[in-house]
C-alpha positions as CSV (number, residue, x, y, z in Angstrom):
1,X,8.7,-29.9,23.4
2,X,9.1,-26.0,23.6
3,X,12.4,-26.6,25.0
4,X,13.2,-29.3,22.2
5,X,12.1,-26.9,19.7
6,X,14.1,-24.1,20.8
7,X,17.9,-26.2,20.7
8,X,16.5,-27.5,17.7
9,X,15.8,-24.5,15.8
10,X,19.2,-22.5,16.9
11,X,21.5,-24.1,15.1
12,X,19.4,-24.0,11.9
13,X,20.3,-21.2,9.9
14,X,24.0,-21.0,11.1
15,X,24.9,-23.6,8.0
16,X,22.5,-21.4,5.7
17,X,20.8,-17.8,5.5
18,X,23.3,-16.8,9.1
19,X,26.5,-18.5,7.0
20,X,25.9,-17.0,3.8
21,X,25.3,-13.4,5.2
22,X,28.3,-13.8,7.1
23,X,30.3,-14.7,3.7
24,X,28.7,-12.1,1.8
25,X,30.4,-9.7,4.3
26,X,33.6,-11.4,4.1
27,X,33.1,-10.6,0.2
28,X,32.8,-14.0,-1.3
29,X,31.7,-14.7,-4.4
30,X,28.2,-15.4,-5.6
31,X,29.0,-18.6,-7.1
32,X,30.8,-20.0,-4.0
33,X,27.7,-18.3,-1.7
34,X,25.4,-20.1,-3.6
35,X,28.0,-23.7,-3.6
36,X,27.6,-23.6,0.3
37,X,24.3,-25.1,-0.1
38,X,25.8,-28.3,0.1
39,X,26.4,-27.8,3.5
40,X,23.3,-28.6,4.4
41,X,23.0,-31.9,2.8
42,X,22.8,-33.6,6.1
43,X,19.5,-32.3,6.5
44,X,18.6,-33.6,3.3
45,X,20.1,-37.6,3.8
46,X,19.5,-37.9,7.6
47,X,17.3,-40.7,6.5
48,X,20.6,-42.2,6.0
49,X,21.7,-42.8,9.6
50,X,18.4,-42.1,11.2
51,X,18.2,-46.5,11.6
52,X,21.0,-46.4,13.6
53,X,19.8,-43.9,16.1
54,X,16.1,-45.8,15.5
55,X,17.8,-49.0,16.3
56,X,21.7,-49.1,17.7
57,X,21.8,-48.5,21.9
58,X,24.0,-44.7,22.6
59,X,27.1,-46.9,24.2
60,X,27.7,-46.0,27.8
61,X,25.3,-43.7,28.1
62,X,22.6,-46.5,27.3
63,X,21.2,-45.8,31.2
64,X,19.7,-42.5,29.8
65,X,17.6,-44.8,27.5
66,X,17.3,-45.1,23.8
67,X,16.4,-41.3,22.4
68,X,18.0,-39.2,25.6
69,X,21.5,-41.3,25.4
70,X,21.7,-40.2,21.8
71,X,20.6,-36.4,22.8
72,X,23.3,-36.8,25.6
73,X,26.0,-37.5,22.5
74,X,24.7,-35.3,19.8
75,X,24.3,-31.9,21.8
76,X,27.4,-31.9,22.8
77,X,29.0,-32.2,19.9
78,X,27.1,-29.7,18.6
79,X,28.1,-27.4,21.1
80,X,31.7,-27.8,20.0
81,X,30.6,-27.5,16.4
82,X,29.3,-24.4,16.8
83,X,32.2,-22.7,18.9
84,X,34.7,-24.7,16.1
85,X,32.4,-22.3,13.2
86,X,32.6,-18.9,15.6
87,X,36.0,-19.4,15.6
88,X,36.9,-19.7,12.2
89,X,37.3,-17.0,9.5
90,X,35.9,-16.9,6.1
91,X,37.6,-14.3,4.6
92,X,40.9,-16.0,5.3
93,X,40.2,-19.6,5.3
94,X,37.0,-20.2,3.9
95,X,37.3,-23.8,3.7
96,X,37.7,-24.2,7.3
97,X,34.1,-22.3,8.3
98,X,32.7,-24.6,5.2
99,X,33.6,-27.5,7.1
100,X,32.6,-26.5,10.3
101,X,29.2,-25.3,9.1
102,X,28.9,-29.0,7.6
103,X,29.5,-30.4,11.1
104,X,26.6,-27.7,12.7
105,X,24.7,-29.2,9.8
106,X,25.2,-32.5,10.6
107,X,25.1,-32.6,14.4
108,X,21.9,-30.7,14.1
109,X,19.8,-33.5,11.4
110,X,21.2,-35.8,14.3
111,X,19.1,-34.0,16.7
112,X,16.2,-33.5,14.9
113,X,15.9,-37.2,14.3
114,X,16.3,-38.1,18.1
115,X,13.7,-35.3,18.8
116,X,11.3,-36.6,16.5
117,X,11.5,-40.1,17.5
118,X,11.1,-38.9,21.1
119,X,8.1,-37.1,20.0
120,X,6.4,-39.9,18.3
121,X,7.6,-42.3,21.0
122,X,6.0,-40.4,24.2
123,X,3.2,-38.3,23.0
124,X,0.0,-40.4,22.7
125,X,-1.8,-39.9,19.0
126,X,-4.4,-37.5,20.6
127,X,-1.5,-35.1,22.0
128,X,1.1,-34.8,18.8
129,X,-0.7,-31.5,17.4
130,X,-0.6,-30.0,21.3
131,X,3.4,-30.9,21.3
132,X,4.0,-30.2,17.6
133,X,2.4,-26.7,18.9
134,X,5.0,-26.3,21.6
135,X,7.8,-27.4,19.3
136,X,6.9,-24.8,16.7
137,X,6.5,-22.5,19.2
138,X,10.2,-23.0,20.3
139,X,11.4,-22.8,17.2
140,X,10.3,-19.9,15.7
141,X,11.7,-18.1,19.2
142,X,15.1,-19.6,18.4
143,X,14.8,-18.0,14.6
144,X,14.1,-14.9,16.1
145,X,16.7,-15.1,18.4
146,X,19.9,-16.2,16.0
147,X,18.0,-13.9,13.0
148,X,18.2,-10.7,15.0
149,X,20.5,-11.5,17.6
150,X,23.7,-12.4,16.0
151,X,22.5,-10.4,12.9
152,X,22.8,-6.9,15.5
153,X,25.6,-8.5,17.3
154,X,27.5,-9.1,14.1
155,X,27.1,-5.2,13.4
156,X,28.6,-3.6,16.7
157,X,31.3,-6.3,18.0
158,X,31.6,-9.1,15.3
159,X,30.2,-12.3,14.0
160,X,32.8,-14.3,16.3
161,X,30.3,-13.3,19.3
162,X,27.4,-13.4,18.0
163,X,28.0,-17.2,17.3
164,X,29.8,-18.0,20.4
165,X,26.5,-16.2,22.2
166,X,24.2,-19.3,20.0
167,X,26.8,-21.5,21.5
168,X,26.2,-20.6,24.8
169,X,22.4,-21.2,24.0
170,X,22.8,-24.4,22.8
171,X,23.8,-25.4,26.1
172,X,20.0,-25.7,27.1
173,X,19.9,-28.9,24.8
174,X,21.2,-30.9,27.5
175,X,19.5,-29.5,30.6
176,X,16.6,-30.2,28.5
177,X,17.6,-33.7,27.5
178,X,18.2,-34.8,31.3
179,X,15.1,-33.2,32.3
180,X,13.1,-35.2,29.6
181,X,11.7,-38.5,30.4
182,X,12.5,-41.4,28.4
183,X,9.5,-43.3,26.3
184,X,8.9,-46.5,27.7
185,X,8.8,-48.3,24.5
186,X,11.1,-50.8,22.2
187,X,11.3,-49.9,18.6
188,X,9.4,-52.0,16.1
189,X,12.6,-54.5,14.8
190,X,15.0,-54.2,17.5
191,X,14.8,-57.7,19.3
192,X,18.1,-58.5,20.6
193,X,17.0,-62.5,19.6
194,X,17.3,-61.7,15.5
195,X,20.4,-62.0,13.6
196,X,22.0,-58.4,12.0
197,X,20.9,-59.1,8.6
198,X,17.3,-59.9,10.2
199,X,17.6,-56.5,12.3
200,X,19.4,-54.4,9.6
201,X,16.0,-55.4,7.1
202,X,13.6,-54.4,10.1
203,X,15.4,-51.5,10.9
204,X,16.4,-49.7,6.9
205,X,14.5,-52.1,4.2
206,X,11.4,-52.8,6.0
207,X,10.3,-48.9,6.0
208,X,11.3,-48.6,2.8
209,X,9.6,-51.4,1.2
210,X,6.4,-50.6,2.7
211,X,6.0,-47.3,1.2
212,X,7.3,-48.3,-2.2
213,X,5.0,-50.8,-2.6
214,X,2.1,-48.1,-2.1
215,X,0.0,-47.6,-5.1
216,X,1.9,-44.0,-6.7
217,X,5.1,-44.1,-4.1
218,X,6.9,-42.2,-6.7
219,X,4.2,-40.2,-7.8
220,X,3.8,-38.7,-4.9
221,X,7.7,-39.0,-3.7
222,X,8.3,-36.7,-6.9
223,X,5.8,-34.1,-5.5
224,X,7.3,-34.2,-2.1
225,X,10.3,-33.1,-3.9
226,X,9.1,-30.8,-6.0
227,X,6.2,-29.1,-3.6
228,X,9.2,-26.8,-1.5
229,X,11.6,-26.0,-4.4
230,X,10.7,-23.0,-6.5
231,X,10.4,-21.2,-2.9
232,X,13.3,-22.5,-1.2
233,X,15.7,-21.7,-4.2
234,X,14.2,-18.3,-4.0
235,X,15.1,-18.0,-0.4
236,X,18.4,-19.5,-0.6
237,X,20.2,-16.4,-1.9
238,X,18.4,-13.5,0.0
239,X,21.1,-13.3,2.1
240,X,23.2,-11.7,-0.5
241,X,20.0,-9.9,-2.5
242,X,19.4,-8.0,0.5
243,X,23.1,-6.6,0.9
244,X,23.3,-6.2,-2.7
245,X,19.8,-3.7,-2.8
246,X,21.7,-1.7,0.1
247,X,20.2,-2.5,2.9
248,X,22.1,-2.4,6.5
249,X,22.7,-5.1,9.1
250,X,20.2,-3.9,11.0
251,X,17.2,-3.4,8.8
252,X,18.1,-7.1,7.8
253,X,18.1,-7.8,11.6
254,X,14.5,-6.6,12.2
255,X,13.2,-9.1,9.3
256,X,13.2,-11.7,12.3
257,X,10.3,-9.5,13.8
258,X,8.2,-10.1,10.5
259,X,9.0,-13.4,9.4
260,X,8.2,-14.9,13.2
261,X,4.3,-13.0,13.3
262,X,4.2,-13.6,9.4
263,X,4.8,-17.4,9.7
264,X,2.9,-18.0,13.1
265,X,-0.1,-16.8,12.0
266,X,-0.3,-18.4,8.1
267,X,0.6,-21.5,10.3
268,X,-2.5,-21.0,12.0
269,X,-4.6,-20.0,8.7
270,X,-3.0,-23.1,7.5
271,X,-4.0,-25.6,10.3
272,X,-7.4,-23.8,10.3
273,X,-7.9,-24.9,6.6
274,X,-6.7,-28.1,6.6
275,X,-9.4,-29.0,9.2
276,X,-11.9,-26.8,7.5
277,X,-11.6,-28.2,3.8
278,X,-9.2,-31.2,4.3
279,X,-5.8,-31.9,3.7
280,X,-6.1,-32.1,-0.2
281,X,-7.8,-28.9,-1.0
282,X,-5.3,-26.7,1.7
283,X,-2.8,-28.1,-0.3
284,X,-4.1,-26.7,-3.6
285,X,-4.8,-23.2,-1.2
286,X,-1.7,-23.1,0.3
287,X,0.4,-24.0,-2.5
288,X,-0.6,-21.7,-5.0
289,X,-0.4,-18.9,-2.0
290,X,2.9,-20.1,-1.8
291,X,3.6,-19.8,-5.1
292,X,2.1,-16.4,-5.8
293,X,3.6,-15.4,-2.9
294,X,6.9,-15.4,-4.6
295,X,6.1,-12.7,-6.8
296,X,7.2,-10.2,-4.0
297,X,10.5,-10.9,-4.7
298,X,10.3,-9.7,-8.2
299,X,8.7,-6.7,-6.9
300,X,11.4,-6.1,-4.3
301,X,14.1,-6.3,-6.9
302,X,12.5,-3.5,-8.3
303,X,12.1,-1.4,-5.3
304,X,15.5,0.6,-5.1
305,X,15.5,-0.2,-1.4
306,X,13.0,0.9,0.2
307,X,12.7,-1.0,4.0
308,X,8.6,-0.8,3.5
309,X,8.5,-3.2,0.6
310,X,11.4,-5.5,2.3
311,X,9.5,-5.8,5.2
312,X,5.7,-6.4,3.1
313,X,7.8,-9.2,1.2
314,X,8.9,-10.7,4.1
315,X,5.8,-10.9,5.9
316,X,3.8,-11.8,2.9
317,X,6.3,-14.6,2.2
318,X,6.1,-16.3,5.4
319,X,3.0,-16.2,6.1
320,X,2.1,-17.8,2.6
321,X,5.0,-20.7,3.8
322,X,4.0,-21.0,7.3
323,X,-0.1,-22.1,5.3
324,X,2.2,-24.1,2.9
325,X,3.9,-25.9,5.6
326,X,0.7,-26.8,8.0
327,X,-0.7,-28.3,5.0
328,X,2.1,-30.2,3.7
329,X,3.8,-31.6,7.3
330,X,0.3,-33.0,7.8
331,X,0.4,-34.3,4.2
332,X,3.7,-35.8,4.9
333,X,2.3,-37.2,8.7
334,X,-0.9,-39.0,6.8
335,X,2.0,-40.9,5.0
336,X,3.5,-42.5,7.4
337,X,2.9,-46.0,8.7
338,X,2.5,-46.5,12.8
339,X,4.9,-49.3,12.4
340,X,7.5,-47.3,10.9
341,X,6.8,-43.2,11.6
342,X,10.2,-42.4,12.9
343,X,11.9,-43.8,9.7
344,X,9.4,-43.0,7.0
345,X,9.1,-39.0,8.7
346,X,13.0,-39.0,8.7
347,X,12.9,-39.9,4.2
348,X,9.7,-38.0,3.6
349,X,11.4,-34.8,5.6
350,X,14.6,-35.5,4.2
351,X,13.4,-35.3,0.2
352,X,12.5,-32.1,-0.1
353,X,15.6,-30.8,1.4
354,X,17.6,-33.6,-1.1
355,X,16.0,-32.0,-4.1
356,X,16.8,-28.2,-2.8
357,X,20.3,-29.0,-2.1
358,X,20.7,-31.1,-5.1
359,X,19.8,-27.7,-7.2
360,X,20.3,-25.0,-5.3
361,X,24.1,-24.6,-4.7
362,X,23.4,-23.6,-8.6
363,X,21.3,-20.4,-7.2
364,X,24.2,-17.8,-7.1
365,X,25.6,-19.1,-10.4
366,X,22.1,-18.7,-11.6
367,X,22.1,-14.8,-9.7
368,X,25.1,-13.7,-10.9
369,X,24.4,-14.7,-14.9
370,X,20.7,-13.0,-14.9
371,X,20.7,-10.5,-12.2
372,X,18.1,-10.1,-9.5
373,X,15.1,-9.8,-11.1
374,X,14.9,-12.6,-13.6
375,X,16.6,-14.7,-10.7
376,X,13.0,-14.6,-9.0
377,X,11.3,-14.3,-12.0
378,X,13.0,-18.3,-13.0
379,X,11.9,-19.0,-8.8
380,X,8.3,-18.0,-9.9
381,X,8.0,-20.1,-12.9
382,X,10.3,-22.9,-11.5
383,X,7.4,-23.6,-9.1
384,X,4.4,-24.2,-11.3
385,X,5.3,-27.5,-12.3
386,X,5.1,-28.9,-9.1
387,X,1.4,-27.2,-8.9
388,X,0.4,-29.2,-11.9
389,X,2.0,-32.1,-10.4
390,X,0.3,-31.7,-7.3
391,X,-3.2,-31.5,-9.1
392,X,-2.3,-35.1,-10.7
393,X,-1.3,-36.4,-7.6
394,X,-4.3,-35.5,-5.5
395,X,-6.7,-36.2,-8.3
396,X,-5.6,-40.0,-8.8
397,X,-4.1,-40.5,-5.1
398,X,-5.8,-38.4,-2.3
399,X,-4.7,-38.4,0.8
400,X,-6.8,-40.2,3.9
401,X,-8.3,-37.3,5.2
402,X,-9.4,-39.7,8.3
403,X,-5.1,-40.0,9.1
404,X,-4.5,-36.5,8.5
């Protein structure tokens, strides 16, 4: 799972905060910066395809079994899609490092539903928190790693290596994948004796059915949506925000060192409260932490630079999402049907990330018309609706504390 974690959390921000630092130095516009968003759709509609990799066998490599003969497909391609995005330059043909960041983008939501499933597939109930540990674990490393990595390599001999270096990295997924073993199981809805209407209702309706039919399925489907956005569209451009308040490569670099002790330890606040006061009242903690949080943005904006109020913001920041996010991934766990958890996890993780990229490619358009402050000051405010919604939602449908 540590391993998982790490090839899953390299290629992450190489179609977001890497690609749009890289295109800020390639002087590219705001509104274009901000348009790139969109390249990360697949992470956002992975629930899309995430049936066929549920259901469909991975060709000839169908010996590896079900999850690692798809892994065995999708890394490698990834690979290449990475190289393919090293190689390209956006100051001369931005178009062409677009469209490889979209295939990162999409290679890597392939991943992370193969990984999941294998997850849920292998580790008995009692053991997901011990390999959702690992995989966190792993994945923060790998933000470290392509944060201040490529970030300092990008500064003395070019993006171009820094990028072929995550490349190189990604080569683990593999060696990982062969060294895996493969869950002895057969997904719910894929008997070989049913006719392909018959499968295709078990494998993309059936999931979907079940949860609509829930009492205030789009209640809460709304505050999915809603519960990551006013922070996310304030991350989405501080990329650019940083460069534009003066600060260098490298102080931007050593932001990796903060954000990774910053999130592991509100993930560990966050875990601590959920099982202290329940899943419902961590989300009313954690959210408005989140929320408040933001605020440090507005102050930064006002800062004229200085690396000591960078730094608090980014600490502050991910600590207050890394609470946010042990609440709300066990939130979105307690969802899911056992009959179904690959395919409802793949929709419920895949809406917040529709709604951001729905509404954020607007964020530079947004930056560039207001300037920086009153760009986080419209994050700030953007987010309290979802904290009213959120008091609805838990008042009228609480979560089963007993699932969570």
């Amino acid at each position: 799972m540590a391993g998982y974690g790490f090839v899953s959390g390299l290629p992450l921000l190489l179609s977001g905060y890497i690609f749009k630092l890289w295109l800020t130095e390639a002087h590219i516009s705001l509104t274009i910066i901000g348009l790139t968003t969109y390249v990360g759709l697949a992470y956002s509609l992975k629930f899309v395809w995430a049936p066929l990799l549920d259901k469909a066998p991975p060709g000839p490599l169908r010996r590896l079994g079900r999850r690692r003969g798809w892994l065995a497909i999708i890394q490698p391609a990834l690979i290449l899609a990475t190289v393919a995005l090293a190689l390209s330059n956006p100051a001369a043909r931005p178009a062409v490092s677009i469209a490889a960041a979209a295939m990162v983008a999409f290679c890597s939501a392939s991943q992370d539903i193969a990984v999941d499933a294998w997850r849920i597939e292998l580790f008995a109930q009692r053991d997901q928190g011990g390999a959702l540990a690992a995989y966190v674990w792993g994945y923060r490393v790998a933000l470290l790693v392509v944060t201040y990595g490529v970030i300092r390599l990008a500064g003395v001999v070019g993006w171009e290596i820094g990028l072929l270096g995550v490349a190189v990295l990604l080569m683990l997924g593999p060696l990982v994948t062969l060294l895996a073993p493969e869950p002895d199981t057969v997904a719910n809805g894929d008997r070989q004796d049913l006719g392909l209407m018959a499968r295709l209702r078990a494998a993309v309706l059936d999931p979907l059915l079940e949860f609509m039919l829930r009492p205030g399925a789009v209640v809460i489907l709304l505050f999915v949506a809603l519960f990551k956005l006013g922070e996310a569209f304030a991350g989405l451009m501080t990329a650019p925000f940083y460069r534009a308040l003066g600060f260098e490569l490298a102080t931007i670099a050593n932001n990796a060192w903060f954000s990774l002790g910053g999130t592991l330890a509100g993930y560990a606040v966050g875990a601590w409260l959920v099982a202290r006061i329940g899943v419902g009242r961590a989300l009313i903690a954690t959210g408005w932490a989140q929320t408040l949080a933001m605020g440090m943005y507005v102050v930064l904006a006002q800062s004229a630079g200085l690396s000591s109020v960078l730094w608090g913001t980014v600490t502050t920041e991910a600590f207050a999402q890394g609470m946010a996010d042990a609440a709300f991934l066990t939130y979105l766990s307690g969802l899911c049907s056992r009959r179904f958890t690959a395919t409802q996890y793949a929709l419920l993780s895949s809406v917040p990330a529709l709604a951001i990229h729905t509404i954020g490619p607007w964020s530079g358009a947004v930056a560039a018309a207001t300037g920086w402050f009153w760009f986080y000051v419209l994050s700030l405010v953007a987010a309290l609706p979802a904290m009213a919604l959120m008091l609805l939602m838990l008042r009228r449908y609480p979560p089963t504390e007993a699932a969570a």
